[in-house]
N, C-alpha and C positions, 0 to 999 in steps of 0.2 A: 700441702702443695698439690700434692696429684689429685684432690677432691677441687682445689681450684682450677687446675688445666679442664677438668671435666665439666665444671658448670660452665666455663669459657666456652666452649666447643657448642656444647647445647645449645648456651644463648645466642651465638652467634649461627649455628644452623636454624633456630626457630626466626630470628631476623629474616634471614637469606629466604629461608620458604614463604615468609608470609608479603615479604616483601614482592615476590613474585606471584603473588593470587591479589598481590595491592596494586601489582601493574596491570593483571589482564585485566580489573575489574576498572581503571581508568580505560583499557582500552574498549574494554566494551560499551561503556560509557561516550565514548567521543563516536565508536561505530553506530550507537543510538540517535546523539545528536546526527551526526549526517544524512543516518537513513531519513530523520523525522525530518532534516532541510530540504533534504532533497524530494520528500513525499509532499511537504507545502508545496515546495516550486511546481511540481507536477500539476497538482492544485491549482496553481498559480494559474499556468498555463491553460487549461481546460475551461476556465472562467477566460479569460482572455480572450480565447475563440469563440466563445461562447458571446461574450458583449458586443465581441464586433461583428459576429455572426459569420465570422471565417470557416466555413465547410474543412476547405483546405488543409487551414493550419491543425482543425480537429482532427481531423484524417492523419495527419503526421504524427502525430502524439502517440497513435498505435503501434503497435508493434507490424510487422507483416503477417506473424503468425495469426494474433487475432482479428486482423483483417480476413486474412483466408478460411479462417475455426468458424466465420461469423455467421446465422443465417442469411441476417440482409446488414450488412456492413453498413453501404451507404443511406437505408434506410432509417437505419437505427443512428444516425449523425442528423436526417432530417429532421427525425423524430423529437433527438433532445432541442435540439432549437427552436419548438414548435411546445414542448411540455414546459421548458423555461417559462412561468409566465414573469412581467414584470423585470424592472433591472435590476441587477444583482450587486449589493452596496457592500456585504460582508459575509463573513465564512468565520466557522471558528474550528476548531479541531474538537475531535471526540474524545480519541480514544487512538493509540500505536503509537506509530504502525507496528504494527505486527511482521514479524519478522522472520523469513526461514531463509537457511542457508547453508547450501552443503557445496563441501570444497574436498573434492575423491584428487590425490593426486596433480592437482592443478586445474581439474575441471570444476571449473566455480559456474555456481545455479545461485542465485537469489531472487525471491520473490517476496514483496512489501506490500502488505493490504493496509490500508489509511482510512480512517474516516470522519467526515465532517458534516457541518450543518452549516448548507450556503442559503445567505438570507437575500431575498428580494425585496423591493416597496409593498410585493403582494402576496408573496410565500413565503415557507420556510421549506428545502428541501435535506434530503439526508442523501449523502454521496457517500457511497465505497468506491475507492479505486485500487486493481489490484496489476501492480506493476513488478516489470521483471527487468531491473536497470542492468542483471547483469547475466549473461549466459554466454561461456566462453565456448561450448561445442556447437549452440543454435543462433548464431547472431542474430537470425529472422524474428525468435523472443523474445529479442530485448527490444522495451517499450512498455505503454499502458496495454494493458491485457484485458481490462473489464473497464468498466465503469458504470456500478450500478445507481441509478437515479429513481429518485422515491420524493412523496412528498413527507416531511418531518413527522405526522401523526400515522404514516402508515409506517415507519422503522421497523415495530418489533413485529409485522407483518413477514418480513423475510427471511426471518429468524425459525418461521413457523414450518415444520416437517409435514403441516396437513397442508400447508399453501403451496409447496413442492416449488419455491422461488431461490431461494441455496440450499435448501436440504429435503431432502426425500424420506420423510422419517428423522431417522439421524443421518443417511448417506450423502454425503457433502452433493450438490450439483455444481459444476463447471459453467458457466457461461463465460461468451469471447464478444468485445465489441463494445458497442451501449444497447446496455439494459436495463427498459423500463417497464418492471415489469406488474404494476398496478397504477391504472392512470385515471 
């Protein structure tokens, strides 16, 4: 009898725990889908302004912060509408987004890098977009933070530490705004 109370116990605490790394791993799961909905829509939107050739609406997409980080904000929104060649019929996704997320306390930082290959009648280009939907102590943060534009055979160009376009060697580089930065 008392060898039956004991495996009771066990089996009943090995449920209880595994059942709880069976929910965070649903939840992490549905915070994946959202982040990846919400990185398309982003997506969504940036080709949006982009076809109707809305300066505007592209400017709004930004955060204020990487308006301000920018060297030429508004030149680099002239810029992408001028490197777009061709109309833009389809996007597909690469790869993420990639995801970081630290929550100190209440203070939530999220930042989501996505990437795709948006197609034209007349290119293929490769877009990173690195967006920050959420930052509770910097409101000005939140928004698209980067948005780098490439055309599809130059990708693994920016990957490169002697091309000094995200990394400097291996030291990550920062850029704010649109950046195109082989044209």
């Amino acid at each position: 009898m008392h060898k039956l109370i004991i495996s009771s116990i066990l089996i009943l605490g090995m449920l209880f725990l595994s059942s709880c790394s069976l929910g965070n791993l649903r939840t992490e799961m549905l915070n994946k889908d959202s982040d990846d909905t919400k990185a398309n829509a982003r997506l969504d939107q940036v080709i949006e302004a982009i076809k109707s050739n809305d300066k505007d609406a592209l400017r709004t997409i930004f955060s204020k912060q990487a308006a301000c980080d920018a060297d030429d904000f508004n030149g680099g929104v002239d810029q992408l509408v001028g490197f777009i060649q061709g109309k833009i019929n389809s996007w597909e996704k690469l790869d993420g987004p990639t995801v970081f997320e630290s929550n100190d306390h209440g203070h939530v930082k999220k930042e989501v890098s996505s990437y795709y290959y948006v197609n034209t009648d007349k290119q293929k280009y490769f877009f990173l977009l690195r967006d920050y939907p959420v930052d509770t102590d910097h409101p000005d943060n939140v928004g698209l933070y980067m948005l780098l534009v490439v055309k599809a055979e130059d990708e693994k160009n920016i990957y490169d530490g002697d091309q000094k376009i995200l990394y400097d060697g291996k030291k990550k580089i920062s850029h704010a705004g649109i950046y195109i930065p082989l044209k």
